[in-house]
C-alpha positions as CSV (number, residue, x, y, z in Angstrom):
1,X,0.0,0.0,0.0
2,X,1.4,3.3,-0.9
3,X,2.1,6.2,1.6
4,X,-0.7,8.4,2.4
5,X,0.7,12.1,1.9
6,X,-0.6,15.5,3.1
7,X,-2.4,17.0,0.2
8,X,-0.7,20.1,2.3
9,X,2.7,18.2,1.8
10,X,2.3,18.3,-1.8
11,X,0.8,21.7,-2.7
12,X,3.8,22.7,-1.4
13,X,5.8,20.5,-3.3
14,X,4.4,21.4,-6.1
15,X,4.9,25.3,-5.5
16,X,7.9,24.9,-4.7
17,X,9.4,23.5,-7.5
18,X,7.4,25.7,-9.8
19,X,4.8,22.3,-10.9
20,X,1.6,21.1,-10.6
21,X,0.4,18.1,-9.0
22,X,0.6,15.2,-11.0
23,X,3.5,16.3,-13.3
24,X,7.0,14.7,-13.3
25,X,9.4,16.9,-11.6
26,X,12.8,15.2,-13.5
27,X,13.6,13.5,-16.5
28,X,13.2,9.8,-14.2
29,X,9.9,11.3,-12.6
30,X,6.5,9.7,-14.3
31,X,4.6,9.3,-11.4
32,X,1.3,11.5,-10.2
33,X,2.3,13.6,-7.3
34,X,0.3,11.5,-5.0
35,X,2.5,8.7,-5.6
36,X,5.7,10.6,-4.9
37,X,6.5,9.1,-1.4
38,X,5.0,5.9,-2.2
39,X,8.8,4.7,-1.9
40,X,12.3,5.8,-1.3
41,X,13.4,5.3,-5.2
42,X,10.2,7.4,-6.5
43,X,11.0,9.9,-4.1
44,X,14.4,10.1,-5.2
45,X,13.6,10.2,-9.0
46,X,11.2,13.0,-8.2
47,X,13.6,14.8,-6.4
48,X,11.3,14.8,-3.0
49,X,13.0,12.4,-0.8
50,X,13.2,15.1,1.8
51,X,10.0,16.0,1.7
52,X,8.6,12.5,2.6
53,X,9.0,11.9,6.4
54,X,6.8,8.5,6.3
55,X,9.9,7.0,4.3
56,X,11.8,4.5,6.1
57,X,15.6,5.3,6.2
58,X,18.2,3.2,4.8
59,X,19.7,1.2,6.4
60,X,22.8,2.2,7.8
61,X,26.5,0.4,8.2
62,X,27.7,-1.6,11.0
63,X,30.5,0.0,12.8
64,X,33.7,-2.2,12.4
65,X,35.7,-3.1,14.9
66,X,38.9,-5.6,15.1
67,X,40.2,-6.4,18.3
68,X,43.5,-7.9,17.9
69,X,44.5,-9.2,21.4
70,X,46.4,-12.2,23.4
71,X,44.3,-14.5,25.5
72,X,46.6,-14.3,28.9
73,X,47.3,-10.0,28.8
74,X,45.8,-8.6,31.1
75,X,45.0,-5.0,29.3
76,X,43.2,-7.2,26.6
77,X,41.2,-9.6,29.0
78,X,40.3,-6.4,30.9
79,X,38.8,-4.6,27.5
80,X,37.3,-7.6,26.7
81,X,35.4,-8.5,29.2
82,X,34.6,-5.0,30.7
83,X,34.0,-3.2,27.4
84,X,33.8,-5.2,24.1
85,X,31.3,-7.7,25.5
86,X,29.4,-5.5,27.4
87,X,28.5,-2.9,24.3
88,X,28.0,-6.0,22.6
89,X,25.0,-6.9,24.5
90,X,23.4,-3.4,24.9
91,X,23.7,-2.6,21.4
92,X,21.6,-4.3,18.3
93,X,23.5,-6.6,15.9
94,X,23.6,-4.6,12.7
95,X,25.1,-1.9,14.8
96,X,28.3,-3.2,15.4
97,X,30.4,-6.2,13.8
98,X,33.6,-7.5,15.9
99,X,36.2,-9.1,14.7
100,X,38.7,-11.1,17.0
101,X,42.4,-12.2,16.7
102,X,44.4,-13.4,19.4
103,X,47.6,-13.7,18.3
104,X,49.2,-9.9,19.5
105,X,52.6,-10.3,20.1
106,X,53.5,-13.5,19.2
107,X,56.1,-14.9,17.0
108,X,56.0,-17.4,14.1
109,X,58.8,-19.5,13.7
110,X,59.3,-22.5,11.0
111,X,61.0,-25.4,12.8
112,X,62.1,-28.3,10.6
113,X,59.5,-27.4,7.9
114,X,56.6,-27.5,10.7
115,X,55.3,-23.6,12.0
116,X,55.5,-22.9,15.9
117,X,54.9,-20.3,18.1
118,X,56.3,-18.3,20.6
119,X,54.0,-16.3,22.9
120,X,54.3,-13.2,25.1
121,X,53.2,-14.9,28.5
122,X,54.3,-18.6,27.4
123,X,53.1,-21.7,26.0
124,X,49.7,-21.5,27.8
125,X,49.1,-18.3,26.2
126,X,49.6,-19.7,22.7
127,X,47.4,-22.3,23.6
128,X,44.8,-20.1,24.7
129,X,45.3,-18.1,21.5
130,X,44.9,-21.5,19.6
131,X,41.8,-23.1,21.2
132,X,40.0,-19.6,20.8
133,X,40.7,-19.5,17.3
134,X,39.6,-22.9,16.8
135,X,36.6,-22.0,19.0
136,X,35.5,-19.5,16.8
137,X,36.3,-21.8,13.4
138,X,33.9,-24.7,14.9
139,X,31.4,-22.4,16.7
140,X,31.3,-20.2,13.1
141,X,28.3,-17.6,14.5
142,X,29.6,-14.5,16.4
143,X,26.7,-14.9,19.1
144,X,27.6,-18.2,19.9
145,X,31.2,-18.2,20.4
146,X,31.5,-14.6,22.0
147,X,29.6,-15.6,24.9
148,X,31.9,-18.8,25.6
149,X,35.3,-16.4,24.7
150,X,34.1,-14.1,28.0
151,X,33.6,-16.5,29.9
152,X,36.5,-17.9,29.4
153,X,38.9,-14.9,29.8
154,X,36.8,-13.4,32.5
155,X,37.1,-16.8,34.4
156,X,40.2,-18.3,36.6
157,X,42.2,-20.1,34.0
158,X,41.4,-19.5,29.9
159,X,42.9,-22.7,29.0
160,X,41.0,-24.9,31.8
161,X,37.6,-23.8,31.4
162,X,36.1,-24.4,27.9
163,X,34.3,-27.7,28.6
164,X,32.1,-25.4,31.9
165,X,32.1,-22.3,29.2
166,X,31.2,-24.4,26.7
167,X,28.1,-25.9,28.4
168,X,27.2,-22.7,29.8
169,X,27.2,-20.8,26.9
170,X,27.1,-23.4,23.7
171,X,25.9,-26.7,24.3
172,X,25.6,-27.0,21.2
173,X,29.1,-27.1,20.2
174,X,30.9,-30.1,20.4
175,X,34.7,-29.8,22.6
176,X,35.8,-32.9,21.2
177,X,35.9,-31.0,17.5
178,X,37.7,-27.9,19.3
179,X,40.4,-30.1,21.0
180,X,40.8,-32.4,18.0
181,X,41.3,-28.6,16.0
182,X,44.1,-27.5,18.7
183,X,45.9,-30.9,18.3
184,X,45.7,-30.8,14.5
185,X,46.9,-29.2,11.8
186,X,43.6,-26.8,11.4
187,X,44.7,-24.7,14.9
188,X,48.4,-24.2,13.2
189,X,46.6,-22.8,10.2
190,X,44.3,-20.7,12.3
191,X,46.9,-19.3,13.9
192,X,49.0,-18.7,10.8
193,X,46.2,-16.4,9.4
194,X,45.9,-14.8,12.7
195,X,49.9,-13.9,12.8
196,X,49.6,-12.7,8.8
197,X,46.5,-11.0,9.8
198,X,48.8,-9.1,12.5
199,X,51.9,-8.7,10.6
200,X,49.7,-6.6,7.8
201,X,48.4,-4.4,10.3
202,X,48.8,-0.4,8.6
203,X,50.2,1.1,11.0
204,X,52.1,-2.1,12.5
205,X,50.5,-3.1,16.2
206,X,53.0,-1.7,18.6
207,X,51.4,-3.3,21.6
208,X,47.7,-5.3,22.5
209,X,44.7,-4.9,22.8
210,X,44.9,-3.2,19.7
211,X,42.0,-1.7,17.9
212,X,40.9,-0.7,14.6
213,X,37.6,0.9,14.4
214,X,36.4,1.0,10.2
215,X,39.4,-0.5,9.1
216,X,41.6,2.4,10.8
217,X,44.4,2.5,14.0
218,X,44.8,6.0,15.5
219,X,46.1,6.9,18.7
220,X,42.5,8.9,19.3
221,X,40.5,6.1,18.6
222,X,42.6,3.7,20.8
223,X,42.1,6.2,23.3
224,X,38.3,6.8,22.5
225,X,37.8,2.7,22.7
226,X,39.4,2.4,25.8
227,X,37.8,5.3,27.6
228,X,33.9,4.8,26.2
229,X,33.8,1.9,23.7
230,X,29.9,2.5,23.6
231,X,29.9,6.4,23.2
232,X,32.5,5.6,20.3
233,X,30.6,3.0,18.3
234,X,27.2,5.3,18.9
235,X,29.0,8.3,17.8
236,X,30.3,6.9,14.4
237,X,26.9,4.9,13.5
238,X,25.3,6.6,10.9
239,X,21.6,4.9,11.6
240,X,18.8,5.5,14.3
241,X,20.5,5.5,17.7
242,X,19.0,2.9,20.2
243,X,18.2,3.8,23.6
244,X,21.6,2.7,24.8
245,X,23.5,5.3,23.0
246,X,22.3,8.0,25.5
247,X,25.7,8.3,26.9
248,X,28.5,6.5,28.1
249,X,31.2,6.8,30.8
250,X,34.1,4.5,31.9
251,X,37.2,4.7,33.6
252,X,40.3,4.5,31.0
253,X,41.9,0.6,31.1
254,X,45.1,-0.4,31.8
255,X,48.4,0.3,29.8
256,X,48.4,-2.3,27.5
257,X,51.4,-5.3,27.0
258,X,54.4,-3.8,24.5
């Protein structure tokens, strides 16, 4: 059913642009004036898109955000956990799309024609790192395995606490696949993409949690994401605001690992 518009609406209209009802008002307008805000691409070839306030907008892009992060630093756990997630849940999905890599400042090294890693805080960070990534491979929807990634670096021990996460958060997903992943060659893979991912980072990560917001790293909108992650992301969205976006304050997070 078309719009109903204000015979008002289009008088003026019409005036305006020097016409009368029922008249084309551009070469791609053939339409009677009272079908003018029958929908957005009539009221765009007829030049009177802002004119028709019943018009639903367009639909607006998701912010983008990439966290690039190490599953045993404290700074990243701490963002995660107390920011990323939380925004995450007040805000609606096409809002915001996260990306994770944990990898940060680890190192690839090729031993005997086999790839290994060295990690920042040890061998049980790189396996962290791993069964995450293989987490999210197997789990393959954001909204399941975000959940079971914050519980498991809000929890005591990342490594020891995917099978309680797990059941908590994703029954559904089977442990046996994401340990069979870490032992296998999939994880190695997983985390090679992860450290390329890293190494092409414009301007190169200088320490973790590190954040690109839109495909960008600046210094201000490290500083913006740590201090209000939600005010940020509500800021830059170019659709309607939710109710959640009436404000946000939070204390700035801790200096991150270099």
């Amino acid at each position: 059913m078309a719009h109903a518009v204000p015979l008002a609406v289009l008088a003026l209209v019409a005036l305006g642009l020097g016409v009368a009802p029922g008249l084309g008002l551009a070469p791609g307008c053939d339409y009677p004036a009272h079908r003018w805000c029958s929908s957005r691409d009539t009221a765009v070839a007829c030049q009177v898109e802002s004119r028709c306030p019943s018009l639903p907008r367009p639909a607006a892009a998701p912010v983008q955000l990439s966290l690039y992060y190490e599953s045993l630093c404290p700074a990243c756990r701490d963002f995660l956990v107390m920011k990323l997630f939380p925004t995450w849940l007040l805000l609606p999905e096409e809002m915001l799309n996260i990306t994770l890599v944990p990898y940060g400042n680890a190192q690839e090294r090729n031993v005997s024609g086999k790839l290994d890693f060295m990690c920042q805080h040890g061998p049980e960070e790189c396996l962290g790192n791993m069964m995450e990534a293989c987490l999210m491979h197997e789990a393959k929807n954001f909204s399941t395995y975000f959940p079971v990634i914050f519980c498991l670096e809000s929890g005591s021990s990342v490594t020891k606490n995917l099978e309680a996460c797990l059941q908590i958060y994703a029954p559904e997903v089977d442990s046996g696949r994401i340990t069979a992943c870490v032992q296998g060659d999939t994880g190695v893979a997983l985390m090679h993409h992860n450290a390329q991912m890293t190494d092409a980072l414009q301007p190169p990560h200088q320490y973790v949690p590190w954040i690109t917001v839109n495909g960008k790293h600046t210094d201000e909108l490290q500083a913006q994401a740590e201090a209000s992650l939600l005010g940020l992301v509500c800021h830059l969205y170019q659709g309607e605001k939710p109710e959640a976006c009436g404000g946000s304050k939070a204390p700035k997070l801790p200096a991150g690992c270099r």
